[in-house]
VEXLUMVO-443593 format. One line per 3 residues: number of its first residue (from 1); their letters; for each residue x, y, z of C-alpha. Coordinates in nm, 2 decimals. Layout:
REM VEXLUMVO-443593
NUM = A = X:Y:Z | ... .
//
This chain:
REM VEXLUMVO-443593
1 = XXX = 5.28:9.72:-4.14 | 5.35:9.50:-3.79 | 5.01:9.35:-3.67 .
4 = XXX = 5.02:9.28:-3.34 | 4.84:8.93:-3.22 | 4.57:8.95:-2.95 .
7 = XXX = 4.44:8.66:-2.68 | 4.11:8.72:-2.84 | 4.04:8.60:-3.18 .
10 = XXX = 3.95:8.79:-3.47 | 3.78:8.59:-3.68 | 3.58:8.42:-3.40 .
13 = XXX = 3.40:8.78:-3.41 | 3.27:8.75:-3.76 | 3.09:8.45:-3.64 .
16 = XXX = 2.94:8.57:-3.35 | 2.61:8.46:-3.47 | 2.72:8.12:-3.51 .
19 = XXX = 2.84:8.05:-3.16 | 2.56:8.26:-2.98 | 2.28:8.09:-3.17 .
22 = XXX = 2.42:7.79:-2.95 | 2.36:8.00:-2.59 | 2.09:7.87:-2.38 .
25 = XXX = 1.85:8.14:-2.20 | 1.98:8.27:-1.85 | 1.91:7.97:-1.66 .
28 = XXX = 1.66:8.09:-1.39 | 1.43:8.14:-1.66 | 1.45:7.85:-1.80 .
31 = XXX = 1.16:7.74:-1.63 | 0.81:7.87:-1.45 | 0.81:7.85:-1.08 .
34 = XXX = 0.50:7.62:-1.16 | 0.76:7.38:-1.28 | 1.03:7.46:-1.10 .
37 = XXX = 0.88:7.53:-0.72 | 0.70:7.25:-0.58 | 0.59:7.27:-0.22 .
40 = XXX = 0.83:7.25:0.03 | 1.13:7.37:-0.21 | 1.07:7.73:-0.12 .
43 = XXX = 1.40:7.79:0.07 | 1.62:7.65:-0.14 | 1.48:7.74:-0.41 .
46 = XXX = 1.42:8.10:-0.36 | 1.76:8.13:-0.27 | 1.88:7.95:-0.58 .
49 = XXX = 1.69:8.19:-0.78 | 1.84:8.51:-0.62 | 2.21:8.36:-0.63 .
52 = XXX = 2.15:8.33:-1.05 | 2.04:8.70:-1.06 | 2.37:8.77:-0.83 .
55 = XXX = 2.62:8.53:-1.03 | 2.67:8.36:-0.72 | 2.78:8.00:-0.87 .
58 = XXX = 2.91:7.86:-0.53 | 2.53:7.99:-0.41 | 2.36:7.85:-0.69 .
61 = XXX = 2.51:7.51:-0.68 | 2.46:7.51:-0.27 | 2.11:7.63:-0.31 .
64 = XXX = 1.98:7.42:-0.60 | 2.16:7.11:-0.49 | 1.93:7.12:-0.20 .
67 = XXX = 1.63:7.17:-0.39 | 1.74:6.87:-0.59 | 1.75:6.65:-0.26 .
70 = XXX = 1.38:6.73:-0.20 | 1.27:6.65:-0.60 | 1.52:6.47:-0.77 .
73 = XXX = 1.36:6.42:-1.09 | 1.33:6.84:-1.18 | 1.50:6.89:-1.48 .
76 = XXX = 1.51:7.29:-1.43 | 1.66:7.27:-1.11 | 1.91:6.98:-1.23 .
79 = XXX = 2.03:7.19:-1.52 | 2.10:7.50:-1.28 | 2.36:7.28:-1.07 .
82 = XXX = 2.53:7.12:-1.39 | 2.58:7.51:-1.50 | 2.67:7.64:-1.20 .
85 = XXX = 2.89:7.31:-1.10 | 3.10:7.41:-1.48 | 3.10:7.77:-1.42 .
88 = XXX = 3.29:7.67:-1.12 | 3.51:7.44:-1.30 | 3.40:7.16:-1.09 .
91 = XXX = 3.32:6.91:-1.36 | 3.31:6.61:-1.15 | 3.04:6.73:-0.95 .
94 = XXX = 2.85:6.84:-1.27 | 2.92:6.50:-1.46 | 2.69:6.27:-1.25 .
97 = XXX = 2.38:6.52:-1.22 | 2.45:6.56:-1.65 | 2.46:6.20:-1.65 .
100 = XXX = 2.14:6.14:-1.47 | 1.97:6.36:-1.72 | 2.09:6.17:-2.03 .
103 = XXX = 1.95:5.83:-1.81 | 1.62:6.00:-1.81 | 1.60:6.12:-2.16 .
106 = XXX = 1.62:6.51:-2.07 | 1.76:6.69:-2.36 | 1.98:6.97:-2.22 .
109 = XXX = 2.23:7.11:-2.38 | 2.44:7.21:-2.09 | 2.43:6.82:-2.00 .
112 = XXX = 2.55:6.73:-2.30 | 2.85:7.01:-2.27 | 2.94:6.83:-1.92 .
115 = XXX = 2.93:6.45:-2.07 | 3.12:6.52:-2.41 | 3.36:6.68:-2.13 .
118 = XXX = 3.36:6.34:-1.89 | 3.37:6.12:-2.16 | 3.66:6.29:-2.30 .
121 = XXX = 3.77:6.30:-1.95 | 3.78:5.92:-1.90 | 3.93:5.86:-2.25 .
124 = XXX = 3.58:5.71:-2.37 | 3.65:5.87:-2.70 | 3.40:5.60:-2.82 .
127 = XXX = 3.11:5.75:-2.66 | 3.14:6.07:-2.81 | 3.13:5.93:-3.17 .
130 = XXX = 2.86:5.77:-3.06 | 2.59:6.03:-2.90 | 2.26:6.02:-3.01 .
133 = XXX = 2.17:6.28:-3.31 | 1.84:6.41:-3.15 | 1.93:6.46:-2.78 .
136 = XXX = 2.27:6.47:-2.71 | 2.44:6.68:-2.92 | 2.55:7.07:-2.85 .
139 = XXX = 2.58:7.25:-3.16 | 2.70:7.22:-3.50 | 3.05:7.38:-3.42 .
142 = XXX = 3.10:7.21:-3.16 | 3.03:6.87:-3.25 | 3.18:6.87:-3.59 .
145 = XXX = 3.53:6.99:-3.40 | 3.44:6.70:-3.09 | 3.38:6.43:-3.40 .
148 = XXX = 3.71:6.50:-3.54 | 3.89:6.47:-3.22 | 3.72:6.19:-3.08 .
151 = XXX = 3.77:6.01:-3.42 | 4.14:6.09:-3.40 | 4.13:5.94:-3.08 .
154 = XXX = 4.03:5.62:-3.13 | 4.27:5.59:-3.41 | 4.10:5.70:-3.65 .
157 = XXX = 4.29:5.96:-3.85 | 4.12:5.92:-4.24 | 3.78:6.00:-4.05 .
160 = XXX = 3.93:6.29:-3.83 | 4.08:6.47:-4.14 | 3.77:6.42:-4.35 .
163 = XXX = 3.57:6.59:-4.09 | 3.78:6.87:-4.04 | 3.80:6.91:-4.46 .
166 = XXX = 3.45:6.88:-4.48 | 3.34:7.13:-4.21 | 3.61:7.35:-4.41 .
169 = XXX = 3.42:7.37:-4.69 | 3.13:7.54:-4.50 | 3.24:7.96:-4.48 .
172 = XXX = 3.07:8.00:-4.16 | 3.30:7.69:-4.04 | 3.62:7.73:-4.21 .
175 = XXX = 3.85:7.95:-3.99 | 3.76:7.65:-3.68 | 3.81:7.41:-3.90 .
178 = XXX = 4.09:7.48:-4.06 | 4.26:7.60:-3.70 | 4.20:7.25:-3.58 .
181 = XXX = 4.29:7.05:-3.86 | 4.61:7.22:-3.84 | 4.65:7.11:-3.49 .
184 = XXX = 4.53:6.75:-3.56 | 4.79:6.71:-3.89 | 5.11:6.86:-3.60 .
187 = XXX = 4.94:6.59:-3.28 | 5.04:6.34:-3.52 | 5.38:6.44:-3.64 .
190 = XXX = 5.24:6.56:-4.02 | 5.44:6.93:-3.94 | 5.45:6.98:-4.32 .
193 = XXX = 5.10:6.95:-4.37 | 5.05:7.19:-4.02 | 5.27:7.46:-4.14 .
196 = XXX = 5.09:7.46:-4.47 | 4.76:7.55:-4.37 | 4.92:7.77:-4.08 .
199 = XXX = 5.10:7.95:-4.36 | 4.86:8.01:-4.68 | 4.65:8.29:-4.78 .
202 = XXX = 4.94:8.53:-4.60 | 4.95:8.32:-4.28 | 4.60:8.45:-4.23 .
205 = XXX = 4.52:8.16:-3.99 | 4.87:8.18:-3.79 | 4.80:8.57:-3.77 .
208 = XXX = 4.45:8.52:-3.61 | 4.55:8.45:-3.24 | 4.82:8.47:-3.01 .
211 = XXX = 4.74:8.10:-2.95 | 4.74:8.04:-3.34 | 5.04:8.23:-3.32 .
214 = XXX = 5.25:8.04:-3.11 | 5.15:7.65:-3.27 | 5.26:7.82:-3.60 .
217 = XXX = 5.58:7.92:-3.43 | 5.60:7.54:-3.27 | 5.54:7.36:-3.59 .
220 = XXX = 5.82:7.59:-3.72 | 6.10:7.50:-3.48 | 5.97:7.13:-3.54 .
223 = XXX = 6.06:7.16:-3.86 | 6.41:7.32:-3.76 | 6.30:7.64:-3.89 .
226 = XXX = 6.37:7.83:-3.54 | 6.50:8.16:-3.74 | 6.18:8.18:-3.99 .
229 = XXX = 5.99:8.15:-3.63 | 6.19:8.43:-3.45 | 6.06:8.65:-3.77 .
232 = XXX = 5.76:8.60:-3.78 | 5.75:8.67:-3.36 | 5.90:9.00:-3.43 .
235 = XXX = 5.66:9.09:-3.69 | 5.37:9.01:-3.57 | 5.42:9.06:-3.17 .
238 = XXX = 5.70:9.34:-3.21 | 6.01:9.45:-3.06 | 5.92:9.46:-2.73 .
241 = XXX = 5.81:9.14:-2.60 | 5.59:9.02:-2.27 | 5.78:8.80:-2.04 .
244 = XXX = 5.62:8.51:-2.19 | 5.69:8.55:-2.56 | 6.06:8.66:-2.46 .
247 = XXX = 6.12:8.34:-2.29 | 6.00:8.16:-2.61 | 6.21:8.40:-2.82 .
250 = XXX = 6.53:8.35:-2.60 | 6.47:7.90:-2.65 | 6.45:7.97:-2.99 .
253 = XXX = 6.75:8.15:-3.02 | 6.96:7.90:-2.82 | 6.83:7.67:-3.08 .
256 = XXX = 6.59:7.46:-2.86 | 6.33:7.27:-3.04 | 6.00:7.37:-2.90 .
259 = XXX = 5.82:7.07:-2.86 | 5.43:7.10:-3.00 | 5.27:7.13:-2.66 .
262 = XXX = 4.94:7.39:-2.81 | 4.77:7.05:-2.87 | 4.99:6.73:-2.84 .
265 = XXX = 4.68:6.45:-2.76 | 4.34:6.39:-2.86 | 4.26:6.56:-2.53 .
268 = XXX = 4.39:6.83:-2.56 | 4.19:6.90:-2.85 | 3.89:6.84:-2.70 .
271 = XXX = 4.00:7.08:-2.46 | 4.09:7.33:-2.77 | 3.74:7.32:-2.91 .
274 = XXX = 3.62:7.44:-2.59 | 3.90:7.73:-2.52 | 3.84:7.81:-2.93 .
277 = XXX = 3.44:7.87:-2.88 | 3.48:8.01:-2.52 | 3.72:8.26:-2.65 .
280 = XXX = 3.46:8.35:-2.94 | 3.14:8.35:-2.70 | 3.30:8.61:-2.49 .
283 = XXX = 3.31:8.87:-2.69 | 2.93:8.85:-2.79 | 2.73:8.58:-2.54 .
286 = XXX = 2.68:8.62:-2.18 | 3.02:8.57:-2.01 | 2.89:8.34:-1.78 .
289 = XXX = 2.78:8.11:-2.10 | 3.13:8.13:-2.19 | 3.31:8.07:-1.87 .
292 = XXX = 3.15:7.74:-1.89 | 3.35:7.66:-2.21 | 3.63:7.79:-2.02 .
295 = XXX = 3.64:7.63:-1.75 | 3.57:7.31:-1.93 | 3.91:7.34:-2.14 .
298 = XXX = 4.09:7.39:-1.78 | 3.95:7.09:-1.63 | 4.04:6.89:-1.96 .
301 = XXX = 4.36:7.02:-1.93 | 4.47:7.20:-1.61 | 4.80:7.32:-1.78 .
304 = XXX = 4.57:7.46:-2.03 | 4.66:7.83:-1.90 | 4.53:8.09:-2.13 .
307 = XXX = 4.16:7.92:-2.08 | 4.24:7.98:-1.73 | 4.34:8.35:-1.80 .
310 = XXX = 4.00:8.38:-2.02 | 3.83:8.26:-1.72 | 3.96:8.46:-1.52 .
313 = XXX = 3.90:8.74:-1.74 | 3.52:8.64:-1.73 | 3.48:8.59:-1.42 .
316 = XXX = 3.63:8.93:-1.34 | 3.36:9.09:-1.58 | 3.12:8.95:-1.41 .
319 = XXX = 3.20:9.10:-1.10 | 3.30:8.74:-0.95 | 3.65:8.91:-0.83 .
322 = XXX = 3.72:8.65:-0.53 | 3.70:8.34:-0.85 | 3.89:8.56:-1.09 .
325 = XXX = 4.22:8.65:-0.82 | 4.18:8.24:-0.75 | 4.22:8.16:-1.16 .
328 = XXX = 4.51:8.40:-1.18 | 4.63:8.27:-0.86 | 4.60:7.89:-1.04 .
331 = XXX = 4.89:7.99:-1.31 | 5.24:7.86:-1.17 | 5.54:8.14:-1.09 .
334 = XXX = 5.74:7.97:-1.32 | 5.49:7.97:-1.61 | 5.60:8.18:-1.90 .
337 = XXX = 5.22:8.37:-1.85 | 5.27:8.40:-1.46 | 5.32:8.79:-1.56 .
340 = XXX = 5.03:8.83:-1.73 | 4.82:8.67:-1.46 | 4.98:8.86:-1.18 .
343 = XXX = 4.84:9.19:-1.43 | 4.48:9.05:-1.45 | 4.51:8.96:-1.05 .
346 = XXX = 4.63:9.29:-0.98 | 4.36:9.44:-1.16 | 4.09:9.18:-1.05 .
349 = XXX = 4.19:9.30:-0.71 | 4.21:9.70:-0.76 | 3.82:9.66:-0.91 .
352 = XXX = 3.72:9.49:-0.61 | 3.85:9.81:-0.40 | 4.15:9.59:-0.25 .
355 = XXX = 4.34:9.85:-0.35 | 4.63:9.77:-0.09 | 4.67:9.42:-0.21 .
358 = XXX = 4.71:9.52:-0.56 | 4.93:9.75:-0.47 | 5.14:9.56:-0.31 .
361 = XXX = 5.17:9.25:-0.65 | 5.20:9.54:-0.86 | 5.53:9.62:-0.65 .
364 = XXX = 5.67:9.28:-0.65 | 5.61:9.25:-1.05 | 5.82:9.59:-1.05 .
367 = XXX = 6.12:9.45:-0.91 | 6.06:9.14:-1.08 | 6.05:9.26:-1.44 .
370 = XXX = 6.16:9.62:-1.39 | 6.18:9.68:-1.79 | 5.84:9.61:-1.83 .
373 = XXX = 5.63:9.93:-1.89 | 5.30:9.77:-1.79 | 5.35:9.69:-1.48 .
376 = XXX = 5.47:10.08:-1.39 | 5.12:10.21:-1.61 | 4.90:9.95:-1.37 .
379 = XXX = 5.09:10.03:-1.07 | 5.04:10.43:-1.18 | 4.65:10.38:-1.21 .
382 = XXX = 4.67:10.14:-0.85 | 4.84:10.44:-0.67 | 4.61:10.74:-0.83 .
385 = XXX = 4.29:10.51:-0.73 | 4.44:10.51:-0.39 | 4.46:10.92:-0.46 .
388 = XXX = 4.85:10.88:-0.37 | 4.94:11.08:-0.70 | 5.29:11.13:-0.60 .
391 = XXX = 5.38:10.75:-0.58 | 5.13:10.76:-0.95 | 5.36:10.99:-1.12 .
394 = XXX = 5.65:10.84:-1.02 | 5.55:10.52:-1.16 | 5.43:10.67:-1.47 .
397 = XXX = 5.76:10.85:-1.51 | 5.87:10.47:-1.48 | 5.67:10.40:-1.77 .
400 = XXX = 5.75:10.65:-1.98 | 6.12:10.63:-2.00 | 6.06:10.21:-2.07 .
403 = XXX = 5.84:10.33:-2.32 | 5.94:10.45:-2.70 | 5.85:10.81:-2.79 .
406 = XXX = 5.64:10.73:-3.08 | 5.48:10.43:-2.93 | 5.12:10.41:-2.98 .
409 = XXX = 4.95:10.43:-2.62 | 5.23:10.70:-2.53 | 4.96:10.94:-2.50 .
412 = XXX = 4.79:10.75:-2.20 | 5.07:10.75:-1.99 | 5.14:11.15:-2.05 .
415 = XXX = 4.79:11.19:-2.01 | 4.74:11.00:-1.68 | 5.09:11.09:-1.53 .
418 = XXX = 4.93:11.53:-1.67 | 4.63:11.43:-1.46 | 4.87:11.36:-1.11 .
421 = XXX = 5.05:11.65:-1.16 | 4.68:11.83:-1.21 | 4.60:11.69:-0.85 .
424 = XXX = 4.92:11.76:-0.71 | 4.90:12.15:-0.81 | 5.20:12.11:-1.04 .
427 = XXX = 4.98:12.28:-1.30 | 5.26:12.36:-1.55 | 5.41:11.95:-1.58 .
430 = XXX = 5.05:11.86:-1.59 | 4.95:12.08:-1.88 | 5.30:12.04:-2.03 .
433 = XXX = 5.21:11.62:-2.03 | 4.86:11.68:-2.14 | 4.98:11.90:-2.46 .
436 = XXX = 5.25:11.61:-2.53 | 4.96:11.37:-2.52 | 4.78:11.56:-2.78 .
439 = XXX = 5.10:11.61:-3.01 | 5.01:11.22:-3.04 | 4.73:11.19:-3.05 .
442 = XXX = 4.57:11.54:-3.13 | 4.18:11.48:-3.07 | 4.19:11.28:-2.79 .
445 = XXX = 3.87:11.36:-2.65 | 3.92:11.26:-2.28 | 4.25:11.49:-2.32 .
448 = XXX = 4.10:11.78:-2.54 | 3.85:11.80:-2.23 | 4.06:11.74:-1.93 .
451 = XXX = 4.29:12.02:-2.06 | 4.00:12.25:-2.18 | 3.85:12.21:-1.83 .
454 = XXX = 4.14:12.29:-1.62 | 4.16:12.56:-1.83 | 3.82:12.67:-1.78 .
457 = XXX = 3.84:12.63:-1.38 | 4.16:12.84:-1.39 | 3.97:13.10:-1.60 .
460 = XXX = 4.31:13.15:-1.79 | 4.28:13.07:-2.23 | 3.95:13.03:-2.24 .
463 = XXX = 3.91:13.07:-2.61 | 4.16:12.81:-2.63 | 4.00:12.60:-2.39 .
466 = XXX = 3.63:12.69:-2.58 | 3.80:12.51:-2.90 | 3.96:12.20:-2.70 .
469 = XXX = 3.61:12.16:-2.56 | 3.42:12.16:-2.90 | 3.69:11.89:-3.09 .
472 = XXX = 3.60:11.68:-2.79 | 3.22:11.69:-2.81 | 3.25:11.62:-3.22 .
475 = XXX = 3.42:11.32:-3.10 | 3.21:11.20:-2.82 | 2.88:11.41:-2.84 .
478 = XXX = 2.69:11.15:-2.62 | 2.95:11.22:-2.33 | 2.82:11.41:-2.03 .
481 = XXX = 3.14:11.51:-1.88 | 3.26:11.64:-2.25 | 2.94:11.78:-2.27 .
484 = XXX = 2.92:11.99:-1.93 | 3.23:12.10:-2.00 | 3.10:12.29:-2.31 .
487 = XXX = 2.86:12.45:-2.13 | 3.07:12.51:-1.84 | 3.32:12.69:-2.06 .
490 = XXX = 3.06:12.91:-2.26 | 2.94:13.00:-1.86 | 3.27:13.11:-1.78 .
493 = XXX = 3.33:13.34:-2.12 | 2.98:13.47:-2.00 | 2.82:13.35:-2.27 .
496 = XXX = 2.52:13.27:-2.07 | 2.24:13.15:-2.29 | 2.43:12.95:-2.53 .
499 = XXX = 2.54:12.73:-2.23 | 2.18:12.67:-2.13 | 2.12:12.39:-2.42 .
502 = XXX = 2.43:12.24:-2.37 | 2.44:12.20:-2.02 | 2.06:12.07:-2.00 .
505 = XXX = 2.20:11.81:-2.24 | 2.48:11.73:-2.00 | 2.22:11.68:-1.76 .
508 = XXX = 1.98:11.45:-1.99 | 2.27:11.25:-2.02 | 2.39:11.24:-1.65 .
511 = XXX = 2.06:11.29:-1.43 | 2.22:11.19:-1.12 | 2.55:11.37:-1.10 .
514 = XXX = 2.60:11.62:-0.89 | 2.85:11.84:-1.05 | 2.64:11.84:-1.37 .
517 = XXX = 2.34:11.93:-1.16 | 2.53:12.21:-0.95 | 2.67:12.36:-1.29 .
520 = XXX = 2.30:12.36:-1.41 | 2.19:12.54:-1.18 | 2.46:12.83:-1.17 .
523 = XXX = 2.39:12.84:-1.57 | 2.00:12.89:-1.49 | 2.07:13.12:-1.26 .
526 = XXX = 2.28:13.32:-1.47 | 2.01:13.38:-1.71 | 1.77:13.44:-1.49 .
529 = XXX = 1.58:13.11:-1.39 | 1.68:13.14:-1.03 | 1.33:12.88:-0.91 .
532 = XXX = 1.50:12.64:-1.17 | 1.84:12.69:-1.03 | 1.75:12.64:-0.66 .
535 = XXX = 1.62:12.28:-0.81 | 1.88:12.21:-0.98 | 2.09:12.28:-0.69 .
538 = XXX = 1.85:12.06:-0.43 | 1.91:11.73:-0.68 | 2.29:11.84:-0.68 .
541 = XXX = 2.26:11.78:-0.29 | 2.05:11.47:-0.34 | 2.33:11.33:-0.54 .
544 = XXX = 2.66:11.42:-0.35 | 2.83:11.07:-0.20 | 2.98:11.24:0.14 .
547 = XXX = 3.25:10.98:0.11 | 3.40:11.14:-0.21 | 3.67:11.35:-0.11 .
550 = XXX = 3.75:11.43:-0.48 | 3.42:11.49:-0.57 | 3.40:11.89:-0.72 .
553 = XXX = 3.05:11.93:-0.59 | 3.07:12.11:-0.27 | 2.79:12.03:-0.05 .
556 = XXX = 2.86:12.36:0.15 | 2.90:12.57:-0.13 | 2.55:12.45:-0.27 .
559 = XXX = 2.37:12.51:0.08 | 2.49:12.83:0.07 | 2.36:12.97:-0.30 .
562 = XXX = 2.06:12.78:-0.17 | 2.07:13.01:0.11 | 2.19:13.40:-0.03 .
565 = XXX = 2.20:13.32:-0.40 | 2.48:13.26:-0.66 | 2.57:13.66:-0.70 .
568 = XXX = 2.65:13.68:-0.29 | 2.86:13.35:-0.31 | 3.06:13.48:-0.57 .
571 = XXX = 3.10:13.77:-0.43 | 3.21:13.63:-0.11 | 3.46:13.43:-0.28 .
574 = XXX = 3.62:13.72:-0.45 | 3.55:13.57:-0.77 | 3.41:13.77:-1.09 .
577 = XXX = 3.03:13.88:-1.07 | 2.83:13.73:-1.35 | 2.98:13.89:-1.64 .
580 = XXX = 3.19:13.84:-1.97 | 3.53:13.63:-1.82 | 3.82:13.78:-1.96 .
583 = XX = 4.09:13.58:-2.15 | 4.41:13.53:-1.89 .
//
């Protein structure tokens, strides 16, 4: 079976508890305001404080920094700009406020991240070997993989390897340390003892990462193995490539010899250990406690660009969307990964509602790589965002024909490109796409109840639609939409008090949506509760963003069963009284 090699790794997962044990508490409460707000810091201060809570690093530093001025000696506020300054990726602004902490004795483990990184910065390998035990040290990881590095460094190697054996031998350790020994034996020329670690136990270690992925695949054509490296691309990355693994496929083939750029000096080792744990913290620590492992590999090594992806990444979860376009922006055009950070840019952009923008990089990446299916899907989602579903289904008609018919997210793209033709009233290409999608993938929730709804609204199969609906909610019975649709169907066969349950559910789970709320209320009303109807109907009101012009909750509609009733609406729509629906 192909595997197929992510940026994130899989192992790091599995010791989740390892690396987060090593997180510090959210910084502004690391310390009281008693010892942290002296008078005459309130100002800067105050306005430090609210910039943590907002993730506003340039705030934070600005704010803090000026708090510092006025008590220079204040640990907490000291340890808020070294943070912020790394979150940033400004490490020589972090580096002398880190180093005045270590002059008086503060014990800070974010210091010590931004010292190991200046040292390393300045070549004093030296001082790393040497850091105090008690107070300067950052975690066991961490240091172990800095002390082999650092040893290396200097020269050396017996020490290095024996540090990376050792650390091996510890469960919770080995997958690091055996990742970066690897790395260490290829630095120095030893490709034989690389590729062997690389390569045992199934190439478990070479399969873990994309990154582990690629050294293996470097060490390989080092060792004038370029074929053996081509097969193990295809089977682990598949057929279709990105851009940046078909440029290394295509050197490869012309029988280049890669050179072993992953980690070719002692610094760029260093630089490793912090992409390796970075890349782990994210998954389970506070992102912004991994950017600043992140950002330390980038300012280590500014080639260093799939740290500066994973920053950007972060930085894009953390709703920092002006820092994340300016990390994608940071990877060169001709950079084998310029792609995949004109994607995340794209999509860093879109989430901040620049929907024009992104738009408008998605279009360039079209013509640029116009056999790429992922930049049609992205540009599809850009252009239904921007409700223009023609230009959507065009572009996921793009998709689709770049994509093989039995490919495994196939059913996305027929799904989304059914959902344009839904909006365009092309109902008979939407439905055809969402019953594609579910030859598939056949209990797709999110397509079970996008048909079964449509259905239900077009009061045509609604027994059909009833079965749709109830595969969906034994997939995801905590979902409010899945769940309202339930009900909303079993309203529509007229199946009046059986829908009660199930849409007061819906509600429980969505209090504040307006079309749960409006269907509610038509389902109370139905039965009979017409006080607990005209309620539900108010909140309905309460909740209806006037901006929404694809929201289905009519505020007009709702006024007017708040003024004659449901049974007069309905009538005055022409629609069927409240009775059993027949089956169209």
């Amino acid at each position: 079976m192909a595997y197929k090699f992510l940026r994130s790794m899989t192992r790091v997962a599995a010791c989740a508890a390892l690396l987060a044990s090593a997180a510090p508490p959210v910084l502004a409460q690391t310390a009281t305001d008693q010892q942290i707000f002296p008078r005459g810091l309130a100002g800067s201060y105050l306005a430090g404080r609210a910039a943590t809570y907002d993730g506003d690093f340039s705030a934070i530093a600005e704010y803090y920094t000026k708090a510092l001025a006025r008590d220079p000696s204040n640990v907490a506020l000291m340890e808020n700009v070294v943070f912020a300054q790394l979150a940033l990726g400004n490490l020589q602004r972090a580096a002398p406020v880190a180093k005045q902490m270590w002059d008086q004795g503060s014990v800070s483990q974010i210091a010590n991240i931004a010292m190991v990184g200046s040292l390393a910065q300045d070549g004093d390998f030296q001082s790393i070997l040497d850091r105090d035990p008690e107070t300067q040290m950052i975690a066991d990881l961490a240091d172990g993989l800095l002390e082999g590095w650092a040893a290396l460094a200097v020269g050396d190697v017996t020490r290095a390897m024996s540090v990376f054996t050792e650390m091996a031998k510890e469960e919770r350790l080995s997958f690091f340390a055996d990742f970066h020994r690897a790395l260490a034996f290829a630095s120095v020329g030893d490709y034989q003892s690389a590729e062997a670690l690389f390569a045992k136990d199934n190439a478990r270690l070479a399969r873990a990462t994309r990154r582990a992925a690629l050294a293996y695949v470097e060490v390989l054509s080092q060792l004038d193995r370029n074929q053996d490296a081509l097969e193990f691309m295809e089977k682990g990355f598949g057929v279709r490539l990105d851009p940046g693994l078909i440029t290394i496929a295509d050197r490869l083939k012309a029988g280049e010899t890669l050179p072993f750029a992953i980690a070719a000096t002692p610094l760029d080792g260093v630089a490793e250990v912090f992409y390796t744990i970075g890349i782990g913290l994210g998954r389970d620590a506070n992102p912004d406690y991994a950017l600043m492992y992140t950002r330390m590999a980038t300012s280590l090594r500014p080639a260093h660009v799939d740290a500066a992806l994973l920053s950007a990444e972060l930085l894009d979860t953390l709703g920092r969307f002006d820092l994340a376009v300016a990390a994608y922006r940071a990877v060169p055009k001709d950079h084998p990964e310029f792609f995949a950070a004109e994607l995340g840019r794209a999509e860093a952009m879109r989430r901040a509602d620049n929907i024009e923008t992104a738009a408008e990089v998605l279009s360039n990446l079209a013509k640029t790589y116009p056999e790429d299916p992922s930049v049609f899907a992205e540009l599809g989602d850009v252009m239904s965002q921007r409700d223009d579903y023609a230009a959507a289904a065009e572009a996921y008609d793009a998709a689709l024909a770049l994509t093989e018919e039995d490919a495994r997210g196939r059913w996305r793209l027929l799904y989304l490109r059914g959902i344009s033709h839904e909006r365009l009233k092309q109902w008979d290409q939407a439905e055809s796409d969402f019953r594609a999608a579910l030859a598939l993938n056949p209990n797709q929730p999110q397509v079970l109840n996008y048909l079964g709804y449509s259905l239900v609204e077009k009061q045509i199969k609604l027994d059909e639609a009833l079965s749709m609906i109830e595969r969906a909610v034994a997939v995801e019975p905590e979902s409010g939409y899945i769940v309202d649709s339930l009900g909303w169907v079993l309203y529509r066969l007229g199946r009046y008090e059986e829908a009660v349950g199930h849409m007061e559910t819906a509600a429980a789970l969505m209090p504040v949506d307006p079309v749960v709320n409006d269907h509610l209320g038509d389902v109370y009303w139905a039965v009979g509760r017409e006080r607990e109807a005209e309620f539900q109907w108010r909140r309905a009101l309460s909740f209806v963003d006037p901006e929404d012009a694809n929201s289905e909750a009519d505020p007009e509609r709702i006024r007017r069963k708040l003024d004659v009733g449901l049974d007069l609406v309905l009538e005055e729509e022409g629609a069927a009284p409240l009775q059993v629906a027949n089956d169209g």
